[in-house]
C-alpha positions as CSV (number, residue, x, y, z in Angstrom):
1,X,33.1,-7.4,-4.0
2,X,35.8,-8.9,-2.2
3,X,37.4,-12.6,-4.1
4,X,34.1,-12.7,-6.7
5,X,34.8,-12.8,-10.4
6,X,31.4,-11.4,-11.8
7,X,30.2,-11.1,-15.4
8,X,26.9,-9.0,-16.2
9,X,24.9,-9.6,-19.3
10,X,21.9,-7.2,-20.0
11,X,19.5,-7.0,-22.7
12,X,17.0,-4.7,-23.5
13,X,13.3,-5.6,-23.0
14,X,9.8,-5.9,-25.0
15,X,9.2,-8.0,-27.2
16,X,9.3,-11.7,-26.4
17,X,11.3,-12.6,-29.0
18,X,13.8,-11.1,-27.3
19,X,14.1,-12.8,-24.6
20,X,14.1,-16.0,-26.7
21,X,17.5,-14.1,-28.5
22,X,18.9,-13.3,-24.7
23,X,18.4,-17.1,-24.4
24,X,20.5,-18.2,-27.8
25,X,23.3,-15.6,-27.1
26,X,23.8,-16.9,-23.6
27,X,24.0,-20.0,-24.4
28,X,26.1,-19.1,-27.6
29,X,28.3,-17.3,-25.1
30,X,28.8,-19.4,-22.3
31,X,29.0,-22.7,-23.9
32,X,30.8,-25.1,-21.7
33,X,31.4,-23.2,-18.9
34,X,29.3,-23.8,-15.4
35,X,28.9,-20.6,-13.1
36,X,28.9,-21.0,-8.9
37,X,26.1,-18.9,-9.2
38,X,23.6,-17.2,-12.1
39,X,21.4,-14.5,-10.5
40,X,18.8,-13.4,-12.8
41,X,17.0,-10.1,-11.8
42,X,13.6,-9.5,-12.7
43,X,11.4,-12.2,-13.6
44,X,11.1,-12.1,-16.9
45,X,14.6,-13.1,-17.4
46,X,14.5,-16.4,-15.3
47,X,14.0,-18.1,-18.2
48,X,17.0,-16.7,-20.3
49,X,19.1,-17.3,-17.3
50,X,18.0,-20.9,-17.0
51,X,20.4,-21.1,-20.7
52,X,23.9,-20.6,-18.4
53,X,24.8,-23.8,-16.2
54,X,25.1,-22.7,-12.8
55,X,25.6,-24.8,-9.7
56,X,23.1,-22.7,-7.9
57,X,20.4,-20.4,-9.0
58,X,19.0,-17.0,-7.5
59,X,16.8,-14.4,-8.8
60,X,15.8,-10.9,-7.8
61,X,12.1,-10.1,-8.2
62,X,11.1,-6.1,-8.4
63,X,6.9,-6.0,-8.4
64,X,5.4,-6.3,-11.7
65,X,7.0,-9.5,-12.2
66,X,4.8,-10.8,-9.6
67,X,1.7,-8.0,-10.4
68,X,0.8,-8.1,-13.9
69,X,-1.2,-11.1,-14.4
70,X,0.5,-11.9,-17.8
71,X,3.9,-11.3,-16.4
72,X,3.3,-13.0,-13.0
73,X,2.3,-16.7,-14.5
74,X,5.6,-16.5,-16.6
75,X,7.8,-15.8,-13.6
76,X,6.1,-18.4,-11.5
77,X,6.4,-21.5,-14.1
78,X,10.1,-20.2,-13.2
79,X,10.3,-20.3,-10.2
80,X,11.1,-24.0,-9.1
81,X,14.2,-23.7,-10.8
82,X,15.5,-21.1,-8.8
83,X,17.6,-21.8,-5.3
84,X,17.0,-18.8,-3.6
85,X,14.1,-16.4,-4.6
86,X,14.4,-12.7,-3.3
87,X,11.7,-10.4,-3.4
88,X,12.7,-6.9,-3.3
89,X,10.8,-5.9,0.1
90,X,8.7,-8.1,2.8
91,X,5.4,-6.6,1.3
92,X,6.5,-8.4,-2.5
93,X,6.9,-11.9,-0.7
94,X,3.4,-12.1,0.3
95,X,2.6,-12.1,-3.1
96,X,4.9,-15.2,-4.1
97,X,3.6,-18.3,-5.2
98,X,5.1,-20.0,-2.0
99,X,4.2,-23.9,-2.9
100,X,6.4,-22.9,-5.8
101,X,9.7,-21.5,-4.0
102,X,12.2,-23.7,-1.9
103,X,13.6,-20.5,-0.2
104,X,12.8,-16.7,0.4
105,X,15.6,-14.2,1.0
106,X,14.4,-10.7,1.1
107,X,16.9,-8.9,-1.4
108,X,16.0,-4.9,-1.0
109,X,17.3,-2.6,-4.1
110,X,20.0,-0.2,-2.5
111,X,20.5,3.4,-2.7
112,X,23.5,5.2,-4.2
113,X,24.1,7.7,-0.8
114,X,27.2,8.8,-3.4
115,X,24.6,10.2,-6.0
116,X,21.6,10.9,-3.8
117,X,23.0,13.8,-0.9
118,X,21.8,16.9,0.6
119,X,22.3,20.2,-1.2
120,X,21.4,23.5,-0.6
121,X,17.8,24.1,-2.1
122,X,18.5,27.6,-3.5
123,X,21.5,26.0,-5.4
124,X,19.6,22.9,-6.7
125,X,16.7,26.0,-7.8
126,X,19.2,27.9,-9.7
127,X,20.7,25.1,-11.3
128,X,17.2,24.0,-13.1
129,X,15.9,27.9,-13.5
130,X,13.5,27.3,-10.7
131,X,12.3,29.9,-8.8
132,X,14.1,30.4,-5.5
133,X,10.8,32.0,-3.5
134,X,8.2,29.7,-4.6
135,X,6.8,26.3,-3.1
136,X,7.7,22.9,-4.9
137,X,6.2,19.4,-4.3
138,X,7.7,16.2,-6.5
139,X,5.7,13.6,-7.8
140,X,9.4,11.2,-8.4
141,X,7.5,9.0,-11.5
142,X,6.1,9.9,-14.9
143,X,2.3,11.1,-14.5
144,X,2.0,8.2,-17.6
145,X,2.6,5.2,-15.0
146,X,-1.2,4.7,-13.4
147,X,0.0,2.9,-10.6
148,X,1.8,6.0,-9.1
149,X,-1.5,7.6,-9.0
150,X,-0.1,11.3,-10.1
151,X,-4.2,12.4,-9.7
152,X,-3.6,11.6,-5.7
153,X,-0.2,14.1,-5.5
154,X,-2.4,16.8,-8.0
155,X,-5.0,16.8,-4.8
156,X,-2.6,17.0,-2.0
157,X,-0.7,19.9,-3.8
158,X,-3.2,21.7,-4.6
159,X,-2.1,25.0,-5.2
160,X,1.5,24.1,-4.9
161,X,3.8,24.3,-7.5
162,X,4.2,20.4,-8.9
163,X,6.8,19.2,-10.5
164,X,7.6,15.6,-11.8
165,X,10.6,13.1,-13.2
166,X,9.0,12.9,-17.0
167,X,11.6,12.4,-19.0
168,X,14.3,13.7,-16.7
169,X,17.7,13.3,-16.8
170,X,18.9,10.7,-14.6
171,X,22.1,12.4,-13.7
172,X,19.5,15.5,-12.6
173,X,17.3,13.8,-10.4
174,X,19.4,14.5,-7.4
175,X,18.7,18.3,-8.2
176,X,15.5,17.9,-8.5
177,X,14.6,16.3,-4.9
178,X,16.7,18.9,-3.4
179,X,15.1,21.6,-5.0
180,X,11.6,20.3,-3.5
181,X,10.3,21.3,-0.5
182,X,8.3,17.7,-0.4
183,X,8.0,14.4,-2.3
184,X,4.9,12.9,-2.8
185,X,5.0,9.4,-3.1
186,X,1.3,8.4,-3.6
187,X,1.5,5.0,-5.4
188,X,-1.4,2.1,-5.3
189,X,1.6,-0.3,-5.1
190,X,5.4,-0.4,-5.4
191,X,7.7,-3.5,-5.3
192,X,10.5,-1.8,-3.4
193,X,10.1,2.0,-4.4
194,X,13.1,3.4,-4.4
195,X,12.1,7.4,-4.4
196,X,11.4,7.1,-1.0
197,X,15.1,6.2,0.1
198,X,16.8,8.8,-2.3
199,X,14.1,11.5,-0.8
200,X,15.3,10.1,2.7
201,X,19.0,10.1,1.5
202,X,18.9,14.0,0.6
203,X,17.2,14.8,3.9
204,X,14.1,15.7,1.5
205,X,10.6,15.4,3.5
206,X,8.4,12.6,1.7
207,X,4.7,11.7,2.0
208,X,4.5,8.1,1.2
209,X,1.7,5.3,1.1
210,X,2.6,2.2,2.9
211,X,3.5,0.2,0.0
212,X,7.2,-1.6,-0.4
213,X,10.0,-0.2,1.5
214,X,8.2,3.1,2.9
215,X,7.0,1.6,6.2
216,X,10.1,0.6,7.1
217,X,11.8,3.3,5.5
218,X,10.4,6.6,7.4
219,X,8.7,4.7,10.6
220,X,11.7,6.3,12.7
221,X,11.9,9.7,10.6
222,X,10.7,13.0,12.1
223,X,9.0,15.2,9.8
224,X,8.3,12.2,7.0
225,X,5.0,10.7,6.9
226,X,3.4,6.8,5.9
227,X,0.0,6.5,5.9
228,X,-2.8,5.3,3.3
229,X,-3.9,8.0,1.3
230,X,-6.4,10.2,2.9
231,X,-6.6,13.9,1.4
232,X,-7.3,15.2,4.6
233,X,-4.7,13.5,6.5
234,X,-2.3,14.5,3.7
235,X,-3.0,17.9,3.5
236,X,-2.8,18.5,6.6
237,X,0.9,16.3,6.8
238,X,1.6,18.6,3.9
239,X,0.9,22.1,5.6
240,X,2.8,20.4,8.5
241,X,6.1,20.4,6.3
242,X,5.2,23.7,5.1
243,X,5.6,25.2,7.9
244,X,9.1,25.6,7.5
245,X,10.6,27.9,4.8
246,X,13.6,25.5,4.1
247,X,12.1,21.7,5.1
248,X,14.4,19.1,6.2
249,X,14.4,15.8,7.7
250,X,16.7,13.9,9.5
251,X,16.1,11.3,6.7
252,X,19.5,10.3,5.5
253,X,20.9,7.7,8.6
254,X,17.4,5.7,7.8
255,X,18.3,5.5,4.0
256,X,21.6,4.4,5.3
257,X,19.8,1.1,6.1
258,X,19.4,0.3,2.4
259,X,22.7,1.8,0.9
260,X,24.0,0.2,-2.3
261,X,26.6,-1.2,-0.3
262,X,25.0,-2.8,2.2
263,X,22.2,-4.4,0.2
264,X,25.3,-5.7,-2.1
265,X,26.4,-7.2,1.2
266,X,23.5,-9.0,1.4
267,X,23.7,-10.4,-2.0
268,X,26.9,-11.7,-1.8
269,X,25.9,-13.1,1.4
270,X,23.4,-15.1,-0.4
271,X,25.7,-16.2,-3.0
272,X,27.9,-17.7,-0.5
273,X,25.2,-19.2,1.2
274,X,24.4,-20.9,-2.1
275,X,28.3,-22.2,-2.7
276,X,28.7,-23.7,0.7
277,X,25.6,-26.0,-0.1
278,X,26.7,-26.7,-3.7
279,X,29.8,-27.9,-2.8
């Protein structure tokens, strides 16, 4: 980013106690100085951040931050300390504590459209040892997460081949949407949910629920579908897509919307915002 001098500090999380230690080093690190801006993203680490001096204060919130119930009253006690609060998509801020929050930005997550691209689905299938005849759907989550309800995308697919992102490679994941003939994104809830958009960025057909970003995200793609889950309604979306022996979607211009870039944009232009009324 243009003229911005930025330093990152992650830790990992878990237990409490570590956020406690995220806390002490911070403050260990950092003692003295004052920051324009501290951005804290994820709720959990709103308190840490709150160690830093900072002129103005921003954080990022991502869904369960503001779902679980245990993680949800931590956040909020934060929350009057913040300047700027930015849920990840429209659907999150209705769930903000709002007498608590001076002001809402919507701050989506971005997509790489460097990592996430079309290739050819025959070389995505021989790169993985798939086979280059049969039909694939991807369920993008771990069939451990509950709230990505993996039982909805075992109906749909029925008798397709399913596949899913358990303990994938992250540097493979672009292989594996490619070598999909459909992604099945059939989550209860999602603060953004980015599979949609890297689905959409490899010109992948998806099947989403309307939860975070997908309404916006495939409302103006051909061949993509949003609706609430309904086997019947997916199915039949599902044999739609089939149809075709190599499916593709004109998806990619619509994840251009959210590109890491752009949504970077939009963070800085929030951290400037915060500097001109600091000053």
């Amino acid at each position: 980013m243009p003229d911005v001098q930025l330093e990152v500090c992650s830790f990992e999380p878990g237990d409490p106690r570590r956020y406690l230690r995220a806390a002490q080093q911070l403050r260990s690190r950092y003692r003295g100085e004052q920051f324009d801006v501290v951005h804290a993203h994820f709720g959990l680490t709103a308190w840490p951040s709150l160690a830093v001096r900072a002129r103005a204060r921003a954080i990022t919130l991502h869904g369960t931050d503001l779902a679980h119930p245990r993680s949800r009253a931590i956040t909020a006690s934060a929350l009057p300390f913040f300047d700027v609060v930015g849920p990840v998509s429209q659907q999150l801020a209705e769930l903000l504590p709002r007498r608590l929050v001076r002001e809402v930005q919507v701050l989506p997550c971005g997509v790489s459209l460097e990592r996430f691209n079309p290739i050819p689905r025959a070389e995505a299938r021989m790169a993985l040892g798939l086979d280059p005849d049969r039909r694939y759907a991807l369920f993008p989550s771990s069939p451990r997460r509950a709230e990505k309800r993996f039982d909805r995308a075992v109906e749909v697919a029925d008798e397709l081949n399913l596949l899913t992102l358990s303990d994938v490679d992250p540097a493979e994941v672009k292989l594996w949407i490619n070598a999909a003939d459909v992604v099945l994104v059939t989550s209860e809830r999602e603060g953004f949910g980015l599979a949609v958009l890297e689905a959409l960025a490899c010109d992948v057909p998806v099947l989403a629920t309307p939860v975070g970003i997908a309404p916006e995200a495939v409302r103006d793609v051909a061949g993509a579908y949003c609706g609430p889950f309904d086997l019947p309604t997916w199915r039949a979306e599902l044999a739609r897509v089939l149809e075709s022996a190599d499916p593709r979607v004109p998806g990619r211009a619509a994840a251009a919307r959210y590109s890491s870039k752009r949504m970077a944009e939009r963070v800085l232009g929030t951290w400037q915002q915060l500097t001109r009324a600091a000053r």
